[in-house]
C-alpha positions in Angstrom: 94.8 -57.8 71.8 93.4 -54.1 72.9 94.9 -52.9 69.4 92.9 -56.0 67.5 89.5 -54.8 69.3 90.1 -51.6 68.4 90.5 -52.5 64.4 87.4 -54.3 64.4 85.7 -51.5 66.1 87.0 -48.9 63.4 85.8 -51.4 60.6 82.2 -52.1 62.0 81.9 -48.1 62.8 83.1 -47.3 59.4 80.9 -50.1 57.6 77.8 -48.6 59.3 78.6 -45.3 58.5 78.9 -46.5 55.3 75.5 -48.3 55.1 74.1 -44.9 56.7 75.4 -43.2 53.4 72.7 -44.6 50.8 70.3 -44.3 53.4 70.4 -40.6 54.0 71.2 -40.3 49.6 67.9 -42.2 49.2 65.8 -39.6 52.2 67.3 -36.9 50.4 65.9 -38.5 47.0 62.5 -39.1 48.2 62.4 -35.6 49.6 63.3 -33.7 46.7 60.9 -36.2 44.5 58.1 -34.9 47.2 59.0 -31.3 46.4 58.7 -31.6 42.5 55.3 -33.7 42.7 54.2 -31.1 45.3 55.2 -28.5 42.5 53.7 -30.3 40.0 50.5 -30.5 41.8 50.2 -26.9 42.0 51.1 -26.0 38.2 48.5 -28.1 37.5 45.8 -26.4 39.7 47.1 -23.3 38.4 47.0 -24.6 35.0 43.3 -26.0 35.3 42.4 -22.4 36.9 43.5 -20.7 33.7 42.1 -23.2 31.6 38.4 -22.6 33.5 39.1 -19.0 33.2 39.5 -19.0 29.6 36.6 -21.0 28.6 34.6 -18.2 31.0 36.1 -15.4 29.0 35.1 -17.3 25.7 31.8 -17.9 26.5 31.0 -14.7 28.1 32.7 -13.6 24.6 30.3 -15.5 22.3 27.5 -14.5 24.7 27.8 -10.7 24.2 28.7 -11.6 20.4 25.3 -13.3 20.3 23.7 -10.7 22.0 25.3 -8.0 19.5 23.8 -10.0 16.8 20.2 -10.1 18.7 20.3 -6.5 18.9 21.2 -5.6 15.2 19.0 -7.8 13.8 16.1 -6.3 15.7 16.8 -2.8 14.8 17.4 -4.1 11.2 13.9 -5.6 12.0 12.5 -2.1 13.6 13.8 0.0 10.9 12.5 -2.5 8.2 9.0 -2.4 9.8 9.1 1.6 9.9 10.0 1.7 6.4 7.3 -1.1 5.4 4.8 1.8 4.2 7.8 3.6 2.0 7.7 3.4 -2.0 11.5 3.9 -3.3 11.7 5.6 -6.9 14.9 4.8 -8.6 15.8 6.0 -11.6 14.6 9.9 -11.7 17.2 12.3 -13.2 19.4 15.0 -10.8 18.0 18.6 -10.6 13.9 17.5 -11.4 13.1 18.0 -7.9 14.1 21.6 -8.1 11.3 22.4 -10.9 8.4 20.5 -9.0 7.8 19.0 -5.9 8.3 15.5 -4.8 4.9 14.8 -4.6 3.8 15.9 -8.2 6.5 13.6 -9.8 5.2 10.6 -8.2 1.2 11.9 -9.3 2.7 12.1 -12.7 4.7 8.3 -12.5 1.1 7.5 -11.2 -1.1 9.1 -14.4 1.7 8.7 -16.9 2.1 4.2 -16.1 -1.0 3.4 -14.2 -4.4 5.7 -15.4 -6.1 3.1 -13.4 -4.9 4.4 -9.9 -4.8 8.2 -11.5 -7.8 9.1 -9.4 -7.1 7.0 -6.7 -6.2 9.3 -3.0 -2.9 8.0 -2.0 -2.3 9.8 1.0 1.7 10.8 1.6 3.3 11.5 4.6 6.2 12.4 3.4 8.7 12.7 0.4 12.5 13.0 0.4 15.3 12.1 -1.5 17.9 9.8 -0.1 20.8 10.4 0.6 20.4 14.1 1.4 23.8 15.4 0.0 24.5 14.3 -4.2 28.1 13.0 -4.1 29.5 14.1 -7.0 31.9 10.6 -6.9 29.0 8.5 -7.3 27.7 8.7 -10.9 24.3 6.8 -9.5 21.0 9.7 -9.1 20.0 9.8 -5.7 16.5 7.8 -4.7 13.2 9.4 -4.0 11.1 8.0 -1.3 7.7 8.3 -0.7 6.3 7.5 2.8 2.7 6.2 2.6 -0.2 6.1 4.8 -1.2 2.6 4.1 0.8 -0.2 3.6 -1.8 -1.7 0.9 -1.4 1.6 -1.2 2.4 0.4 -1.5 1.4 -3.0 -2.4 -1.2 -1.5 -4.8 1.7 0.1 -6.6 4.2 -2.3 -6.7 1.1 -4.6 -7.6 0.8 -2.9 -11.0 4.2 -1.7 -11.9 5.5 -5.9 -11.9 2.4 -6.1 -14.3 3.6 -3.2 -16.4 7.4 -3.6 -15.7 8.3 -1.1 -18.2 7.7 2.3 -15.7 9.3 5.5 -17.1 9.1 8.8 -16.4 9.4 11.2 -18.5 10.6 8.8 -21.3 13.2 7.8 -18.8 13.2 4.3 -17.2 12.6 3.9 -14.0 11.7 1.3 -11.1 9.7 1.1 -8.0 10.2 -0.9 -5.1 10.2 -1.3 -1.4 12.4 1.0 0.7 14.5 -1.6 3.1 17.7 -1.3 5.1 21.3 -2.0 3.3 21.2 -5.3 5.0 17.8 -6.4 4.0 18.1 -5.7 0.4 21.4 -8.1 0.5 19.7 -10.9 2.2 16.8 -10.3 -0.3 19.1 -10.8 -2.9 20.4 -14.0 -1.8 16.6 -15.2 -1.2 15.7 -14.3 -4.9 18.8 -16.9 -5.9 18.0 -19.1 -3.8 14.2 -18.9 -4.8 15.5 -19.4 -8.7 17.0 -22.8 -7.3 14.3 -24.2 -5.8 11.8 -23.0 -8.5 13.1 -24.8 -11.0 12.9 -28.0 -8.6 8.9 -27.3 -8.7 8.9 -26.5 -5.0 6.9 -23.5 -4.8 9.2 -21.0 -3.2 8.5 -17.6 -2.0 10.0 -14.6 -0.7 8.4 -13.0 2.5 8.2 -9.8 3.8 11.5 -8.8 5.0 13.7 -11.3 3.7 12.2 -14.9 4.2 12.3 -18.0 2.1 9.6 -20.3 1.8 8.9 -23.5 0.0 7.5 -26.9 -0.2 9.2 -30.2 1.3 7.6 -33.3 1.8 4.2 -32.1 2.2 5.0 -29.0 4.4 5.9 -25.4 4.0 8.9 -24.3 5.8 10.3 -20.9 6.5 13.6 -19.3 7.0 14.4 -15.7 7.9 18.5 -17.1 8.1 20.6 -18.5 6.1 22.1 -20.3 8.8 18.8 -21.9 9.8 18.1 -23.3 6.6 21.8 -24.8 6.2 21.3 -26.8 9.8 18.0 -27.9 8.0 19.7 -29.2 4.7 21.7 -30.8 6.5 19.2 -33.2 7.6 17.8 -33.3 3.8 20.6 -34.9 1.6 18.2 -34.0 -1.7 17.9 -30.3 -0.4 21.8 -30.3 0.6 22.5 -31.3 -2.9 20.1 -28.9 -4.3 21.5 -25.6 -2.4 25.0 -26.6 -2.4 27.2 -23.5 -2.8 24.1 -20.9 -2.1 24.3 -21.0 1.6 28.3 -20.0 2.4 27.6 -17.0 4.9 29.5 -13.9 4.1 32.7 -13.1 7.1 32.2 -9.7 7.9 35.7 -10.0 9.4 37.5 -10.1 5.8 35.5 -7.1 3.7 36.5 -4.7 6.8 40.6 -5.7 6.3 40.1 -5.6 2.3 38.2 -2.5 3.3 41.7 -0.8 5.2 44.4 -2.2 2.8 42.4 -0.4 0.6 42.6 2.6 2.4 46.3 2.3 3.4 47.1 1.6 -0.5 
């Protein structure tokens, strides 16, 4: 009978042990679960953290890009107003500078194109040629300019050599034009083909002192100093998209400079 009791109490110990078994297995399960969700919590702070941080670093990026932009485009904008009174003579052979002075070849361009201005007193400040140095790799004469007093004497000039166009010195042709910054001159360039565009759509264009475009559209006259301003504006203008499509890609600065080293390195 005592050995029968016993039995049954080895059976109903062992059956609860073995119903402990799963019990504890499915603790365990739930704990470790707990740990990888608590894990996963945290990557995902630490990810969001980094995520935050980069769109700081980006923007503060594009920020000081913006402001880098700000800054060169005003001293393009100084240096274009210092050089607003300057007359630039292209054209004049090597070595005459050494037989006269500046001044008198540009009082002979004067007398020998325009006797109308011959005894007119334009006052010069100053009268150099740019650059100093000749490179003897470039086959291109170095420029002359002339600093003015008065901005309207410049205009004056310019005035009557587009009348002219044929200026020459010395039986050699020559031109006159505004002295301007590298930059200036390219975006002027790009204004005088987009001006040709728009001309020919009767729509009164004009280029503005530095580099502006202006013309007509639907009654008003609208101005652009960028290229990217007046792309945003086509934008909203499907006949003026149509009509500058292709004139308004802006140029990477990114790309010349690597062309510029493989050159280099080739």
């Amino acid at each position: 009978m005592n050995s029968n009791a016993d039995t049954l109490r080895k059976e109903l110990e062992n059956k609860r042990r073995s119903q402990e078994k799963p019990e504890d297995a499915f603790a365990e399960i739930q704990t470790e679960l707990w740990a990888v969700k608590t894990r996963m919590n945290n990557a995902e702070e630490r990810i969001s953290d980094m995520e935050d941080r980069i769109m700081e670093i980006t923007q503060s990026g594009q920020q000081t890009e913006n402001q880098i932009k700000k800054q060169e485009s005003n001293i393009r904008d100084l240096w274009d107003n210092t050089k607003w009174a300057n007359l630039r003579i292209i054209g004049i052979p090597e070595g005459v500078e050494k037989d006269k002075e500046m001044e008198n070849i540009f009082e002979e361009i004067i007398t020998g194109n325009f006797p109308n201005l011959k005894d007119t007193d334009f006052k010069i400040q100053e009268a150099q040629k740019t650059p100093k140095k000749l490179n003897p790799n470039r086959p291109t004469t170095r420029h002359i300019i002339i600093k003015k007093a008065k901005v309207s004497d410049k205009e004056r000039i310019l005035k009557v050599a587009r009348e002219k166009q044929n200026v020459t010195y010395k039986g050699t042709h020559i031109r006159l034009s505004t002295d301007f910054t590298t930059e200036t001159l390219q975006a002027r360039r790009e204004c005088q083909e987009i001006f040709k565009v728009l001309k020919g759509k009767n729509m009164q264009p004009g280029i503005l002192y530095p580099a502006r475009i202006s013309f007509k559209i639907e009654g008003e006259i609208k101005i652009f100093s960028k290229k990217k301003k007046l792309k945003e504006y086509s934008n909203t203008k499907p006949r003026l998209k149509v009509i500058l499509k292709g004139l308004l890609k802006t140029r990477k600065k990114g790309r010349k400079k690597e062309k510029k080293k493989k050159k280099r390195k080739n």
